[in-house]
py3Dmol code that shows the C-alpha trace and the ligand (Angstrom):
import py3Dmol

protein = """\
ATOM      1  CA  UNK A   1      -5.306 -10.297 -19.001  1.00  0.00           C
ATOM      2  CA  UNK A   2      -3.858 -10.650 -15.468  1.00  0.00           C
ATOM      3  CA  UNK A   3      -0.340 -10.041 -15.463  1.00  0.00           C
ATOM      4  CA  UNK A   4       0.163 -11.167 -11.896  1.00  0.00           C
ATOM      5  CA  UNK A   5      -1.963 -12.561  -8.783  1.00  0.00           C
ATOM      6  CA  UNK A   6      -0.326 -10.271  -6.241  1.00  0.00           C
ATOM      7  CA  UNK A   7      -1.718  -7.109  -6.903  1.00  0.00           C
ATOM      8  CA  UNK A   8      -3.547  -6.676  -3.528  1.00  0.00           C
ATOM      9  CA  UNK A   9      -0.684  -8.289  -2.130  1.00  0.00           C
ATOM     10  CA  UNK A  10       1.496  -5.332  -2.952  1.00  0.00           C
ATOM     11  CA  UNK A  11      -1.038  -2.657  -3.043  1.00  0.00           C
ATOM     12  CA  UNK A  12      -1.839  -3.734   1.023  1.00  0.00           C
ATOM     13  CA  UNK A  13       1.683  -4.206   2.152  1.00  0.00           C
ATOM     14  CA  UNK A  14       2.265   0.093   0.658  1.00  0.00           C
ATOM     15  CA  UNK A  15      -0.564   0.933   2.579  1.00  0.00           C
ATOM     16  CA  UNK A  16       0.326  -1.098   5.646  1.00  0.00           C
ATOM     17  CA  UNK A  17       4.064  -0.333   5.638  1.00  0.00           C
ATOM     18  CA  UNK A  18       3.329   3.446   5.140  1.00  0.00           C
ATOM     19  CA  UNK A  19       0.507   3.585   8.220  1.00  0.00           C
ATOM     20  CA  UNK A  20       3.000   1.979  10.441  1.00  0.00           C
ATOM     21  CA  UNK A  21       6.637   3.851   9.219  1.00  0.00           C
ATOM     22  CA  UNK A  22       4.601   7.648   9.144  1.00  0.00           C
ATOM     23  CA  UNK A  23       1.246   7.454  11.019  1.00  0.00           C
ATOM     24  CA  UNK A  24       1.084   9.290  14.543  1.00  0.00           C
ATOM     25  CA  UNK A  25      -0.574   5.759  16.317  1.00  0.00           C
ATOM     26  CA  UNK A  26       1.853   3.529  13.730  1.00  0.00           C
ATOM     27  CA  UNK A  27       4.024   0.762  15.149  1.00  0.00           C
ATOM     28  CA  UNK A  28       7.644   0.629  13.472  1.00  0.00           C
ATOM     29  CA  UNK A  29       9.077  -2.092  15.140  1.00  0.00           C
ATOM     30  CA  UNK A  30      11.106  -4.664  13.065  1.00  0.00           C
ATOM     31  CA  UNK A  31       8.046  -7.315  14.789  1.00  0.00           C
ATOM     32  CA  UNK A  32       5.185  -5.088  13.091  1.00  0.00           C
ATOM     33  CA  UNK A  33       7.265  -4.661  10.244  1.00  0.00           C
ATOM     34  CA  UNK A  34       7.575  -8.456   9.775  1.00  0.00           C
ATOM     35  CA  UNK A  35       4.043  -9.337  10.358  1.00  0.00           C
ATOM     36  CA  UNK A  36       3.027  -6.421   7.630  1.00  0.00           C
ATOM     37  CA  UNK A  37       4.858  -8.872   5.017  1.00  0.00           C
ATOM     38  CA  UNK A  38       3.681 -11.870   6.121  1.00  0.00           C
ATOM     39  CA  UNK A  39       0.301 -11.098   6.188  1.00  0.00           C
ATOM     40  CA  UNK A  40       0.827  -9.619   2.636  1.00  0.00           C
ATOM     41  CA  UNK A  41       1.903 -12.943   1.241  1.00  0.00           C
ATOM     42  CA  UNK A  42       5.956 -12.297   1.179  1.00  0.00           C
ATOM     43  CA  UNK A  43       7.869 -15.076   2.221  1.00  0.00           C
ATOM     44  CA  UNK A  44       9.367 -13.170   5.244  1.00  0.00           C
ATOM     45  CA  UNK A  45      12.482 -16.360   6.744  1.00  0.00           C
ATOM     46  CA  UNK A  46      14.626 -13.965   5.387  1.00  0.00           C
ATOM     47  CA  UNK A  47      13.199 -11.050   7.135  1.00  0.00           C
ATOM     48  CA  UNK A  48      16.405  -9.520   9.306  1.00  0.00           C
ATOM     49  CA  UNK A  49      16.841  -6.128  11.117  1.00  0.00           C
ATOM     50  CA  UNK A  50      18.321  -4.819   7.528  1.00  0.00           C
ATOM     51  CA  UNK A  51      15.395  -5.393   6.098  1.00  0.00           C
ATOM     52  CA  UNK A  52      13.199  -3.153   8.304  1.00  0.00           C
ATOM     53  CA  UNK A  53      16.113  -0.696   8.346  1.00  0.00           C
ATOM     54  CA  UNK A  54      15.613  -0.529   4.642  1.00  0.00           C
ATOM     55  CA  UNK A  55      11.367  -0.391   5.012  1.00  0.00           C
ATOM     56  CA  UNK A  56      11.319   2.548   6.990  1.00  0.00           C
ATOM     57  CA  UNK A  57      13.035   4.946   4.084  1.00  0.00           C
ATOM     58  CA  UNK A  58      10.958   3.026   1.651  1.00  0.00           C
ATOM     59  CA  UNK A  59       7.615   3.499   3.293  1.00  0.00           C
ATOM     60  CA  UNK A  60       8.106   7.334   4.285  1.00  0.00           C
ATOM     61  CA  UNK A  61       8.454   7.478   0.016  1.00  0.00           C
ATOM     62  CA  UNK A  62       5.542   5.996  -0.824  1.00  0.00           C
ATOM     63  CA  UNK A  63       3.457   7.984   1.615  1.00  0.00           C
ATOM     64  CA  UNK A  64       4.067  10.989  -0.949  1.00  0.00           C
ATOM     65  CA  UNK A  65       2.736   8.724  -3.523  1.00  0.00           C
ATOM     66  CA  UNK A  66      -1.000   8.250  -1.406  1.00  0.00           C
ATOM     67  CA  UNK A  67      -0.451  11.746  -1.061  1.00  0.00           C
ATOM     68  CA  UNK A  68      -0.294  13.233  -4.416  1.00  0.00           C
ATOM     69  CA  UNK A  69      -2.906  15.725  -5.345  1.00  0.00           C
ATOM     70  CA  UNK A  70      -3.191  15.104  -8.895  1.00  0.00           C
ATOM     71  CA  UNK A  71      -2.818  12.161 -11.532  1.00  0.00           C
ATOM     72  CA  UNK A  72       0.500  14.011 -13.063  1.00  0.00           C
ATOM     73  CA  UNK A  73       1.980  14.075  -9.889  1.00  0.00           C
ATOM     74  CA  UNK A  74       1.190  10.340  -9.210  1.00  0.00           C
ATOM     75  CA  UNK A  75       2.374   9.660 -12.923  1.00  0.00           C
ATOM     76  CA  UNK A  76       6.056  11.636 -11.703  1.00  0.00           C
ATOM     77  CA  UNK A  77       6.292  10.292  -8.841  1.00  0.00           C
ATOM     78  CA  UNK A  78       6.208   6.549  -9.481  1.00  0.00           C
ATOM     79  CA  UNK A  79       8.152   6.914 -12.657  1.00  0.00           C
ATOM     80  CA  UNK A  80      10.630   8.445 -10.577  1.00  0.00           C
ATOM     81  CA  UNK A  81      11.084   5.334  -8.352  1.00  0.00           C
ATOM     82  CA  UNK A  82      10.332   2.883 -11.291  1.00  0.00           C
ATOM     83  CA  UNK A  83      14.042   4.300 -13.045  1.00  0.00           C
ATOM     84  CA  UNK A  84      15.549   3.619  -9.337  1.00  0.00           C
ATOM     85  CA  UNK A  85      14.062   0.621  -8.492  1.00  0.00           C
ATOM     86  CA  UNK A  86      15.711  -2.590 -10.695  1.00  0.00           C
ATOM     87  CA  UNK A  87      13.269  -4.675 -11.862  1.00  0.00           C
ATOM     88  CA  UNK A  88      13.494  -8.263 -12.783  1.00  0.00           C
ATOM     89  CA  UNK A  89      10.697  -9.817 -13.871  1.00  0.00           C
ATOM     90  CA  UNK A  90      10.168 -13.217 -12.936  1.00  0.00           C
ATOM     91  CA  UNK A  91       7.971 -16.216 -13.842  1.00  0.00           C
ATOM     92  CA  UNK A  92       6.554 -18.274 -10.572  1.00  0.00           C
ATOM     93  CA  UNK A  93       3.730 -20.986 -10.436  1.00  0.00           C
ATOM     94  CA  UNK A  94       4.417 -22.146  -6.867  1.00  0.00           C
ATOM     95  CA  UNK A  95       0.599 -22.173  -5.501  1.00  0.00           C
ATOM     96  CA  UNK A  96      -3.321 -21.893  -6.308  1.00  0.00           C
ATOM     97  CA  UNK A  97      -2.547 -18.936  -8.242  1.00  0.00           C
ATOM     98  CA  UNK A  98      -0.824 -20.590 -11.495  1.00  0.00           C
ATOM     99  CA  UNK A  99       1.695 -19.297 -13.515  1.00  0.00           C
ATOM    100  CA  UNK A 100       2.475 -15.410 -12.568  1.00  0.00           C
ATOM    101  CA  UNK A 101       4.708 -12.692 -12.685  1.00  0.00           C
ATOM    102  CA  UNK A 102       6.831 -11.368  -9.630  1.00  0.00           C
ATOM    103  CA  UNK A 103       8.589  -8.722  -9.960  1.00  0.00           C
ATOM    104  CA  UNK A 104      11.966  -9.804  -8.520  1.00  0.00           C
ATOM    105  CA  UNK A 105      13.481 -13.607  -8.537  1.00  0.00           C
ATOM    106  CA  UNK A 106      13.165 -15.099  -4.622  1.00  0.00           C
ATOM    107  CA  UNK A 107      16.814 -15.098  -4.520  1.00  0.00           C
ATOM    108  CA  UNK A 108      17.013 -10.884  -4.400  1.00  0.00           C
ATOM    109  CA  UNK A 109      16.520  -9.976  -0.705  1.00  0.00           C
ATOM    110  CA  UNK A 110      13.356  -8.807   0.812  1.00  0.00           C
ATOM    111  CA  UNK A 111      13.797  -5.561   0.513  1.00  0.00           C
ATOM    112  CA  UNK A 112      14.195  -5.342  -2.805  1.00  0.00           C
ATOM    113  CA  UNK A 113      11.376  -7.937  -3.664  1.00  0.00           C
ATOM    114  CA  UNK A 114       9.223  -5.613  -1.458  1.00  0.00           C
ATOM    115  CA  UNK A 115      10.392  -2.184  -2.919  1.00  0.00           C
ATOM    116  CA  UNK A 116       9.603  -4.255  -6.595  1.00  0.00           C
ATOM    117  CA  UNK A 117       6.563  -5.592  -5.780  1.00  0.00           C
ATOM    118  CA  UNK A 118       4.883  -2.291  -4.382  1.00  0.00           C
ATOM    119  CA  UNK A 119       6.184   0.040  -6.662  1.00  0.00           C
ATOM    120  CA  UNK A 120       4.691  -2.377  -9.673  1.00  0.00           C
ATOM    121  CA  UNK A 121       1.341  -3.197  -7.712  1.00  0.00           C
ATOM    122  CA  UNK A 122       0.584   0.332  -7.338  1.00  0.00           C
ATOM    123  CA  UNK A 123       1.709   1.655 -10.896  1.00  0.00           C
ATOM    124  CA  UNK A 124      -0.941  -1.034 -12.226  1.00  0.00           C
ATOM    125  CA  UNK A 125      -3.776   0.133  -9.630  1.00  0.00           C
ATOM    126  CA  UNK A 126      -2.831   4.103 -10.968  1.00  0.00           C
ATOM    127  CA  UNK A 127      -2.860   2.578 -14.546  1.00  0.00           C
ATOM    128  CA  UNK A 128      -6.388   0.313 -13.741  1.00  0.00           C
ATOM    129  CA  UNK A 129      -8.670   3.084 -11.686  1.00  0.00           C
ATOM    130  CA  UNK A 130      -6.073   7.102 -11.641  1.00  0.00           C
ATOM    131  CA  UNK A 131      -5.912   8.667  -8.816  1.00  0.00           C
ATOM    132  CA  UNK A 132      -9.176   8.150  -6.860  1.00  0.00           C
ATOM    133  CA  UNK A 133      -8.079   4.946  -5.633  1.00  0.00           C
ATOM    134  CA  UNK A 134      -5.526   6.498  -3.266  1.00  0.00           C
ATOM    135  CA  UNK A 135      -5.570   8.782  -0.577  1.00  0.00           C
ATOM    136  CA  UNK A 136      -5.633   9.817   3.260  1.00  0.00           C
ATOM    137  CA  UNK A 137      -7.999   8.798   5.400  1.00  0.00           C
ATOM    138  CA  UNK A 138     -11.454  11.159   5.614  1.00  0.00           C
ATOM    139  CA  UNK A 139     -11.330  10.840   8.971  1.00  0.00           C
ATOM    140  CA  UNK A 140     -10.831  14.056  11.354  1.00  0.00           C
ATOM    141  CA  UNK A 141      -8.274  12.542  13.069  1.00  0.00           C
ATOM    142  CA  UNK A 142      -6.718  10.257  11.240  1.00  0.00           C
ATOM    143  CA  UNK A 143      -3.804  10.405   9.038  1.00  0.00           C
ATOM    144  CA  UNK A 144      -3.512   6.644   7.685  1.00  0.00           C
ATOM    145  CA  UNK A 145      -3.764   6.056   4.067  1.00  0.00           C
ATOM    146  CA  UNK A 146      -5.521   4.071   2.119  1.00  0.00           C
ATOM    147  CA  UNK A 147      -5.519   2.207  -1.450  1.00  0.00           C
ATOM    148  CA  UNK A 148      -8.762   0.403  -2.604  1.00  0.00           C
ATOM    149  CA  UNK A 149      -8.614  -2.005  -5.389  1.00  0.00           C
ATOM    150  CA  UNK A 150     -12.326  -3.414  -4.593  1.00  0.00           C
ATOM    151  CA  UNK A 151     -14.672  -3.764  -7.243  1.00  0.00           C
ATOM    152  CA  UNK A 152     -16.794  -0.596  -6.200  1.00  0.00           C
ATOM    153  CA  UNK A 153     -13.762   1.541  -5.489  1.00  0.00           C
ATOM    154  CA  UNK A 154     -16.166   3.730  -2.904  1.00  0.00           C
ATOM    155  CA  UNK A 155     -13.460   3.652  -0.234  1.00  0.00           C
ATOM    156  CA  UNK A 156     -12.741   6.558   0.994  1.00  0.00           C
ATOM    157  CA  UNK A 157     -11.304   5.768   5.284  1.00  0.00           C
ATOM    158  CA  UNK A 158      -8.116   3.488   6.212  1.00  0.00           C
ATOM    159  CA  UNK A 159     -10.705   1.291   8.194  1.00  0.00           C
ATOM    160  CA  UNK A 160     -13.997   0.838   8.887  1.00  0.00           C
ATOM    161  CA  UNK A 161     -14.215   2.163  12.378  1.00  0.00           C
ATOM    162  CA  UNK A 162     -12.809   5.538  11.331  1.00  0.00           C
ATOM    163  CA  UNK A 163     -15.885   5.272   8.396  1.00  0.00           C
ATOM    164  CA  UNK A 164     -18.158   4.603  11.518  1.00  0.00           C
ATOM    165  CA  UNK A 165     -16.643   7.496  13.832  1.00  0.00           C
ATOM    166  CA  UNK A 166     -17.133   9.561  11.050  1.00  0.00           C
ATOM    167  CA  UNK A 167     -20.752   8.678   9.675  1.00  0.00           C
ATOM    168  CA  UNK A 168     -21.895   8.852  13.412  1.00  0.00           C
ATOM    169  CA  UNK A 169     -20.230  12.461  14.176  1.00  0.00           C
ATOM    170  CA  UNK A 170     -22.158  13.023  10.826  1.00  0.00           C
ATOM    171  CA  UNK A 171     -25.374  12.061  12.383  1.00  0.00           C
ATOM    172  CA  UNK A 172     -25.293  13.660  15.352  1.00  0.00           C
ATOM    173  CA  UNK A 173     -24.157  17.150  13.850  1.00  0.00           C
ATOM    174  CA  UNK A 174     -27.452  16.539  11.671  1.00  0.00           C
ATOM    175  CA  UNK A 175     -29.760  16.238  14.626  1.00  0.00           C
ATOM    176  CA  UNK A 176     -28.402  19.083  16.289  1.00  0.00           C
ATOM    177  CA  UNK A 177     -29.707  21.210  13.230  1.00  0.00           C
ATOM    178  CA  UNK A 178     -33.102  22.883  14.252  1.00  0.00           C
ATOM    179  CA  UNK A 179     -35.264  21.749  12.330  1.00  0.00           C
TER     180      UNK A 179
END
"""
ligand_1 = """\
1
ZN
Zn -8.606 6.485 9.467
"""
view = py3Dmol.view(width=600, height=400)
view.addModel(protein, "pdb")
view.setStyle({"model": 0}, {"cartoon": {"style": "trace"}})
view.addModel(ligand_1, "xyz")
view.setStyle({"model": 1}, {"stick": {}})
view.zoomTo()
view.show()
């Protein structure tokens, strides 16, 4: 049963928001901000400084979320913000996807629809796949997060050049080994 075609919609935009609100090479600007949403499927024309004023807080929450260290904590966390976060369900059929759920009416503002829409996309990846879906990037010297919701669920960097970096530091320690 799919309960909503946004999933890696809202799943994407935690991830992104969180990289760019907490992450030591992150850009917080209400422009980066924006383009986060927009590239995340939220219809941003009401996108205002408020908004990202209201992001930031949100984003430096969720990072404790991709940082939890066990399912329980996960599990507390989330149902935390799900009894602080007002949800109203929604029916939309505006594109290729059909008839859907959103998690707040378009006439809430963006904030909210965005604090809605993460909160519910990454309860259902916890619920889907636990824990091992989540998490801070493997890389040495990165502190981005991740979320996977691919089929293989093998992911375990915030991007494919710090897998690279890593693989090839990986190598090279390897050849240095005598043999
Ligand atoms: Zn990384």
């Amino acid at each position: 049963m799919r309960i909503t075609g946004y999933k890696s919609h809202g799943v994407g935009a935690a991830a992104a928001l969180v990289n760019a609100v907490t992450s030591r090479d992150g850009d917080d600007s209400d422009e980066a901000l924006r383009a986060i949403l927009g590239e995340h499927g939220f219809f941003v024309q009401q996108f205002a400084s408020a908004t990202a004023d209201e992001l930031r807080p949100w984003a430096r929450t969720l990072r404790s979320f991709f940082e939890a260290e066990s399912l329980d904590a996960a599990v507390a966390l989330l149902n935390g913000l799900l009894s602080d976060v007002p949800m109203h369900p929604h029916l939309a059929d505006h594109d290729e996807l059909g008839l859907h759920v959103h998690y707040a009416p378009p006439e809430v503002d963006l904030a909210h629809r965005v604090r809605a829409t993460t909160l519910m996309n990454l309860a259902e990846l916890l619920c889907d796949h636990g824990i091992d879906r989540i998490g801070v990037c493997a890389a040495a010297d990165c502190d981005r997060v991740y979320a996977d919701d691919s089929r293989g669920g093998r992911r375990r960097f915030c991007s494919d050049a710090c897998a690279n970096r890593t693989n090839v530091a990986a190598y090279r320690a390897r050849r240095r080994q005598p043999t």
